[in-house]
Structure formats: C-alpha cells, structure tokens
N, C-alpha and C positions, 0 to 999 in steps of 0.2 A: 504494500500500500504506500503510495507517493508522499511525502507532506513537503510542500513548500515553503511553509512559514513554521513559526512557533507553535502554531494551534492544531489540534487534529480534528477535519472536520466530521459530523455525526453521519454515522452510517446508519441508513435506512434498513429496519429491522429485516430480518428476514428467516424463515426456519432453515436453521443449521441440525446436524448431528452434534449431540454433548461433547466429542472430540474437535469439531469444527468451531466450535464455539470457543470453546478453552485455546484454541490455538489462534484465534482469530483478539481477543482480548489479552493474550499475550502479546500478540504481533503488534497490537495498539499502543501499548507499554513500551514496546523497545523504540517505536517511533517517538512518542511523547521524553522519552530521555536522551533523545537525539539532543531537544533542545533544550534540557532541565533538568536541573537536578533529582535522582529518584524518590526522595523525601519529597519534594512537590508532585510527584504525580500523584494524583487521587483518585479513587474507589468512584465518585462521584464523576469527574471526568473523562474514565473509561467504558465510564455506565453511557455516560450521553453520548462520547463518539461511536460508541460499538450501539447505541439506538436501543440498549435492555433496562433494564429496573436495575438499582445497587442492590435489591435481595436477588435477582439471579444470578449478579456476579457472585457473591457470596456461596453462592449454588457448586459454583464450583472452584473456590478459593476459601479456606477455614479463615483468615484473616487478612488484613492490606499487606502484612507481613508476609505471608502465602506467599500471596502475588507479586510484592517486591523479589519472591528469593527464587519464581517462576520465571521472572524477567532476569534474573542476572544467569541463569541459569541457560538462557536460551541465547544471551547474549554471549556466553561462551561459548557455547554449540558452534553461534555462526563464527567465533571468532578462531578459532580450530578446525573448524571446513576450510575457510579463507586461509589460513595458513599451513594446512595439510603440506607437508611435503611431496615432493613430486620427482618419484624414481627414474621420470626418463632423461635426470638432470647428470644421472651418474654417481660423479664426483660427490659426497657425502659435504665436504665444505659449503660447493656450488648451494647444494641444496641448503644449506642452514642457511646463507645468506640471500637466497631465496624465500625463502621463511620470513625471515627477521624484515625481510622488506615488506613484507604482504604482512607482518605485526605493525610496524610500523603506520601505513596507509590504515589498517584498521582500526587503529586508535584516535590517528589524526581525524579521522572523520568523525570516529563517535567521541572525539575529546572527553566531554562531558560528561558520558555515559561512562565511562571507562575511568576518569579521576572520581565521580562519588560511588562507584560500586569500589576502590582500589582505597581509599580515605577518607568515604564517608561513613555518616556515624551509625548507618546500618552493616558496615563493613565487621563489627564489632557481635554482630548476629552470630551463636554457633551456626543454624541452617547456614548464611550465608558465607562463613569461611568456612563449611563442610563442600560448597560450588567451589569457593578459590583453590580446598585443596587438591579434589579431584582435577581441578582443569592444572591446576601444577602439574599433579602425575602422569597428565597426555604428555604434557609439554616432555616432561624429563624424561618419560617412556621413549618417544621420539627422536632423542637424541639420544640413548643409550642402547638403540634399536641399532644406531648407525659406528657405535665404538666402534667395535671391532674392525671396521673397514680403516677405520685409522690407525690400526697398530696398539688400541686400548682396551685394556681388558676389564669389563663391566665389576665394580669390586666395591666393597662398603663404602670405599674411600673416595672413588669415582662417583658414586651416585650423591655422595653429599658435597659433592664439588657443584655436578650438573644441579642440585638443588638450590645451591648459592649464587651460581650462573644466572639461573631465573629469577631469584629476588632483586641480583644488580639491575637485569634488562627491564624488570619492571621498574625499581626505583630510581635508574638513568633515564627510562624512557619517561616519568611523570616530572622529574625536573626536566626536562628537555623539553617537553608539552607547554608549563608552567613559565621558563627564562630559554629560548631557545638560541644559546649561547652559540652552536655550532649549528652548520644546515644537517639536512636531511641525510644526506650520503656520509658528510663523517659523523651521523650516529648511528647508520647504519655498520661503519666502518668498525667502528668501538664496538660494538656487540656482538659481533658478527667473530670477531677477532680476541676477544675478551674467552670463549672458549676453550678453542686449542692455547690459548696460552698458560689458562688455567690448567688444562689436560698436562701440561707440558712440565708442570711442576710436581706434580699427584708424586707422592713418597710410592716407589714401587718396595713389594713384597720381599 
C-alpha cells in the first residue's frame, strides 16, 4: 500500500479472511512508522485507515503492545528478505558487502522506523527484544553459514565475535543515520570491512 504523505489514508471496509485482515492492519502499521515514531501510532488510527471498529482490531491483537511487537516483527521479516544474501555473488566477502548495502538503503528509508524500534522506549519490551534477538540470530546464522569458505572455523569464540560485529553495525549504522559524519560508501566500507578484521584476530585453539 502507497503512502505519500504523513497520513494513511482510510480504506474502505471490505470482507477479508481473519489472516487477510491481521496482515492487512499490520501492513498499515509498518507504513504509518514510515513517518512516526511507533509510540504515536495508535489502535484508533489503524482502526480508521484499515475502515474497522478499535474492538475488531482488538479481535485480533491482545493489546496496542500486541501490535506494536506485530509490527517490529514484520519489519524485520522485510528487512532480512531485502538483505538475504545472494549465492550467485560467489565470493562470501562480495556477498557481505552486498548485504551491508541492501542494510544500509533499508534503514535509510525507514530511518525512523528503525531508530525507535533500535532506542525507543518500547525497545525495552521483553516481547520486543525477544524480535531483536531472533533477527540477530538470522543475521549471525548468515554469516557463520559463510566461515568456512574463509578459512574460519565456526567456534564459541567466533560466534561471539560475529555477535559483536552486529551490535557495532547496528550502533555505527544509528550514529551515522543520527550525524552523518562520512557518506554512504565509507560506511559501507567500515562494516563491511570491520568483519574479516575482527575474524583476523579471533585467539585460535
């Protein structure tokens, strides 16, 4: 669904199936924190752009918390499709900074969405850092999928490297959103590169 402005406009009701519905008032949510913080989106303005009553959203969300951890949830879905790796790149490097670029543009776009699910004070939610931590584990599964073609061998010590690797990228990548001190390519450059150098020190056995 399009939104050109700030506002989503109300969709005219229509019979859905209970799974078209739930995924239709999710998809409203991810657009509405395009432009706003998740703490402003409301139960009441999802109800009038998706055209239902607030008791049938309720129908199928236990709380606005529900549906906040519904939305960050889905938010990473798309943000892990978009940055899926892509095997016909070869080279394992190629492909991480092929990644990091298609994070990067994902973020840039949904800035907003992405600095208050990352620092805001719903971030703080178990539900919702039980989403940050599974979408960690893609991320780190992903790159520990690809060790061995580097000559690295998947080991306690390696996997708590690749875990610390992802807290930098993410908290370079939110200063860098926040004071964009360098452009785009050299923070692509630092992330990308921040890896194998990390790899490169790992205490072997």
């Amino acid at each position: 669904m399009a939104v050109t402005s700030g506002s989503v406009p109300a969709a005219k009701r229509t019979r859905m199936s209970p799974e078209a519905r739930r995924d239709q008032l999710v998809e409203l949510g991810l657009d509405m924190v395009r432009h706003r913080p998740l703490e402003q989106v409301s139960i009441d303005a999802i109800a009038e752009a998706a055209g239902v009553s607030r008791a049938l959203l309720f129908h199928y969300f236990e709380s606005k918390q529900d549906f906040h951890v519904a939305i960050a949830r889905a938010q990473a879905d798309e943000m892990l499709e978009r940055t899926e790796p892509d095997p016909g790149l070869g080279d394992p490097l190629v492909m991480l900074s092929a990644s990091m670029s298609a994070f990067i543009d994902y973020v840039t776009d949904n800035r907003e969405a992405y600095m208050a699910f990352m620092r805001g004070s719903s971030s703080a939610d178990p539900a919702m850092r039980e989403v940050f931590d599974q979408t960690r584990a893609v991320m780190a599964a992903r790159v520990l999928d690809h060790a061995p073609a580097l000559g690295i061998a998947v080991t306690p010590v390696v996997e708590m490297t690749v875990q610390g690797w992802i807290s930098f990228v993410e908290d370079t990548t939110i200063r860098w959103l926040t004071d964009p001190v360098i452009d785009r390519d050299q923070l692509l450059a630092l992330i990308s590169a921040a890896l194998p150098a990390l790899a490169g020190v790992v205490p072997r056995d």
